[in-house]
C-alpha positions as CSV (number, residue, x, y, z in Angstrom):
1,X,21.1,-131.2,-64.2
2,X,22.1,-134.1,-62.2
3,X,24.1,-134.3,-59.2
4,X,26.4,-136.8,-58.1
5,X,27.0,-138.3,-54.3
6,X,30.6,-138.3,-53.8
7,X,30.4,-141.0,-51.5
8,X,28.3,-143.4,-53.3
9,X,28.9,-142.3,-56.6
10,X,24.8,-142.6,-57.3
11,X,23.5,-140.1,-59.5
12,X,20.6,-137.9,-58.1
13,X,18.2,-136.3,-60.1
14,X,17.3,-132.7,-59.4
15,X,14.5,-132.1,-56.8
16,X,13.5,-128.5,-58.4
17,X,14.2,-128.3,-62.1
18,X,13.8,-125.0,-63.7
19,X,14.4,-123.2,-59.7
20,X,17.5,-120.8,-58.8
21,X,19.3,-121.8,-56.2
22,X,19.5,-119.0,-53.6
23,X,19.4,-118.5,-50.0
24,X,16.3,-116.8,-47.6
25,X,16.9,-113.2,-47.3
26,X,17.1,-113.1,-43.6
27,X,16.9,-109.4,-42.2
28,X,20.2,-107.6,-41.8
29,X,20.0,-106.5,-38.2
30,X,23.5,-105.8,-37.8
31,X,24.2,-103.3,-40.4
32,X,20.9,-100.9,-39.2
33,X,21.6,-97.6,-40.5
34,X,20.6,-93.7,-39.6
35,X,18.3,-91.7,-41.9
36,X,20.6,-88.7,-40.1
37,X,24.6,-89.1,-40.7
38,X,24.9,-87.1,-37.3
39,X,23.3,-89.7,-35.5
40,X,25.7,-92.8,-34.4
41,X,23.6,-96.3,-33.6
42,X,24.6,-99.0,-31.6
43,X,22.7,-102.6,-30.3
44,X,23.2,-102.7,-26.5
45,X,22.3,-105.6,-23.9
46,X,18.4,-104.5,-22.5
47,X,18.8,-107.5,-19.6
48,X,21.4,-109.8,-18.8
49,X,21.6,-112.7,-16.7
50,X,19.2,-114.4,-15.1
51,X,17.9,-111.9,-12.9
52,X,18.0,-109.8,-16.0
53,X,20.1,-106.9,-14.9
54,X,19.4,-103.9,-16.5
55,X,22.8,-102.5,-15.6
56,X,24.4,-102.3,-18.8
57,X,21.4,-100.5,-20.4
58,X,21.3,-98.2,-17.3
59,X,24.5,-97.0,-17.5
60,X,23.9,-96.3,-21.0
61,X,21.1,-94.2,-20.8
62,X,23.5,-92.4,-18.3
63,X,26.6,-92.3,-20.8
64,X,23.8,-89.9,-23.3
65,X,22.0,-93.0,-25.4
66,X,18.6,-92.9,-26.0
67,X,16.5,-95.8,-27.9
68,X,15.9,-95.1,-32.1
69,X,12.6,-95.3,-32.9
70,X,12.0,-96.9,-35.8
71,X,11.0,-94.2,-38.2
72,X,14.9,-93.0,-37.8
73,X,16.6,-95.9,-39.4
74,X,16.8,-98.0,-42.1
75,X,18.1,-102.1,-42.4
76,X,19.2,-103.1,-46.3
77,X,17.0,-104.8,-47.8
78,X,19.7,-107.2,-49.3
79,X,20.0,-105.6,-52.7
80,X,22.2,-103.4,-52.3
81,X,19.5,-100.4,-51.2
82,X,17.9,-99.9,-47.4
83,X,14.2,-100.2,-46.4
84,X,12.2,-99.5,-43.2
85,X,12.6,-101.7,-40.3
86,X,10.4,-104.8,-40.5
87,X,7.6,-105.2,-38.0
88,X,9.0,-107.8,-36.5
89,X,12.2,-105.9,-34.7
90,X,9.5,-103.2,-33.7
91,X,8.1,-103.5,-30.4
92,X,6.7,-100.7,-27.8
93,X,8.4,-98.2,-30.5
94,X,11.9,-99.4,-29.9
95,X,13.6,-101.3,-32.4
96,X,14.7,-104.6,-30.5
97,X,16.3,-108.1,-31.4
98,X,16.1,-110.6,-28.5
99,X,17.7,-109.2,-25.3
100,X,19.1,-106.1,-27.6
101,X,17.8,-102.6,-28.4
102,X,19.1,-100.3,-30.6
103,X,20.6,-96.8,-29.0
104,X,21.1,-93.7,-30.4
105,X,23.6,-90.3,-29.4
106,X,25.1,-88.0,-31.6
107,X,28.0,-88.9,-33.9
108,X,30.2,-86.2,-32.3
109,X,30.1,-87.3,-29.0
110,X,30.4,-90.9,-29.5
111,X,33.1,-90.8,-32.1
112,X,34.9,-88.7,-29.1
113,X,34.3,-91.2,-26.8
114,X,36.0,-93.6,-29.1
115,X,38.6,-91.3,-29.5
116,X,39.6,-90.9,-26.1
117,X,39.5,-94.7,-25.6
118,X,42.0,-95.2,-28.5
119,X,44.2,-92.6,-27.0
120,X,44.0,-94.0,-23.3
121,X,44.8,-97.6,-24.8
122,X,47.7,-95.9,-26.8
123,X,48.9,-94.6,-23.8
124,X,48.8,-97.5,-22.1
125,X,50.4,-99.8,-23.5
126,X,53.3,-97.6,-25.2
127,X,56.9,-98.8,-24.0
128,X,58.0,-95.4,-22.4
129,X,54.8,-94.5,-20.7
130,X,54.8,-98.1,-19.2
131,X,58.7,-97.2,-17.9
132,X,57.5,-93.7,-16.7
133,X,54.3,-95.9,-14.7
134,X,57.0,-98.6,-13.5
135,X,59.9,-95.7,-12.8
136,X,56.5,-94.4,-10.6
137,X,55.4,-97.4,-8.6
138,X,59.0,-97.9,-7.6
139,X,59.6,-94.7,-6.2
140,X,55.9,-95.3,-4.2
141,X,57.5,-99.0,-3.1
142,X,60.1,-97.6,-2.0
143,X,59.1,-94.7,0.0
144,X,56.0,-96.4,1.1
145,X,58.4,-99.0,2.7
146,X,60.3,-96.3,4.8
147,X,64.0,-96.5,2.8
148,X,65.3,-93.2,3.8
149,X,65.9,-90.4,1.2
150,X,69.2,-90.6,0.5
151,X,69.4,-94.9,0.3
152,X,66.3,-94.4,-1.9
153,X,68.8,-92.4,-4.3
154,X,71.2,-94.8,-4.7
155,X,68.4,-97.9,-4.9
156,X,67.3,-95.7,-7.8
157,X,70.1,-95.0,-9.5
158,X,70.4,-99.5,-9.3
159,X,67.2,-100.6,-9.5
160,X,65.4,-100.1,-12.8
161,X,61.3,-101.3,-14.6
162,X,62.4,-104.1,-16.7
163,X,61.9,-102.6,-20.8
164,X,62.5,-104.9,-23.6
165,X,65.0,-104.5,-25.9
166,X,66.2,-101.4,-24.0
167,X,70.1,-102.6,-23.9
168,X,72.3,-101.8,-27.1
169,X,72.8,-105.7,-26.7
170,X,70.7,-107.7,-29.2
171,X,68.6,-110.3,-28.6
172,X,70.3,-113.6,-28.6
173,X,68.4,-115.9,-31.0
174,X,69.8,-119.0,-29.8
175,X,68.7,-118.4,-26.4
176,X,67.3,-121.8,-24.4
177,X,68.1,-123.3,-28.1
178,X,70.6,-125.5,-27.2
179,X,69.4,-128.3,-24.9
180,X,67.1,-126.3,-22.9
181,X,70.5,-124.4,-21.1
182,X,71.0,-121.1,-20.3
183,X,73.9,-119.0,-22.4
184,X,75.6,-119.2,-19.3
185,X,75.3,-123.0,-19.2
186,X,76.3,-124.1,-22.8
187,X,79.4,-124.9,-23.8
188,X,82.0,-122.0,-25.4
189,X,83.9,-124.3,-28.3
């Protein structure tokens, strides 16, 4: 087969007849996998920085992980089916990659800690639990700067947290459009 040089339009001839063409089959460190399905894995940082901190894997250890050894997981082998982990990610009895080791806990609790951390970020970042936080922290302002009881009332009933699209008004969608002016600044034909 011969292959042409799209920029000098000089035909090559083909360095490996009669060879496949097909990438190394690098190991698959990523997608490491548990001989138990109760088991959840994950890589975490073993040092970081150039004092190499041990923090992250500290707190960690603390938070229920414990390193896998390597008889307790698997890595693909690239063809479609898993294998043991090479030799070369093994060291001490940990299975490690660089400045990462692989941590184990159970399934349970970790897919409960993710759980809890969706629901926390739901919270969050909903629109009327942000007005309910905002509603809060103006109250706390407002007491915390001494208005008494019943001015802080009325400055209630007035002042309100900002919520998008809470009016029945629409949104303008010409707003700023017309030569950088404000609606209040552009000319009514």
């Amino acid at each position: 087969m011969a292959m042409t040089n799209p920029q000098q339009n000089v035909e090559l001839s083909d360095p490996f007849p009669g060879i496949e063409a097909r990438p190394l089959q690098l190991p698959d460190f990523v997608n490491v996998k548990s001989k138990n399905p109760a088991i959840s894995f994950r890589w975490v940082n073993r040092a970081v920085g150039v004092a190499a901190s041990t923090q992250r894997l500290d707190e960690m250890i603390f938070a229920g992980f414990v390193p896998v050894k390597p008889e307790e997981a698997l890595i693909p082998n690239g063809k479609g089916g898993y294998v043991s982990v090479p030799p070369n990610l093994i060291k001490n009895g940990q299975i490690i990659r660089g400045d990462l080791i692989l941590m184990k806990i159970d399934r349970a609790a970790y897919d409960g800690a993710l759980k809890y951390n969706w629901e926390r970020s739901i919270v969050r970042m909903h629109p009327e639990r942000q007005l309910q936080t905002g509603k809060k922290q103006l109250a706390t302002a407002v007491s915390q700067a001494g208005v008494p009881a019943g001015m802080a009332r009325t400055l209630a009933s007035k002042l309100q947290a900002f919520r998008p699209g809470s009016s029945d008004k629409t949104a303008d969608p010409n707003f700023m459009a017309e030569e950088d002016k404000l609606p209040s600044e552009r000319k009514e034909d």
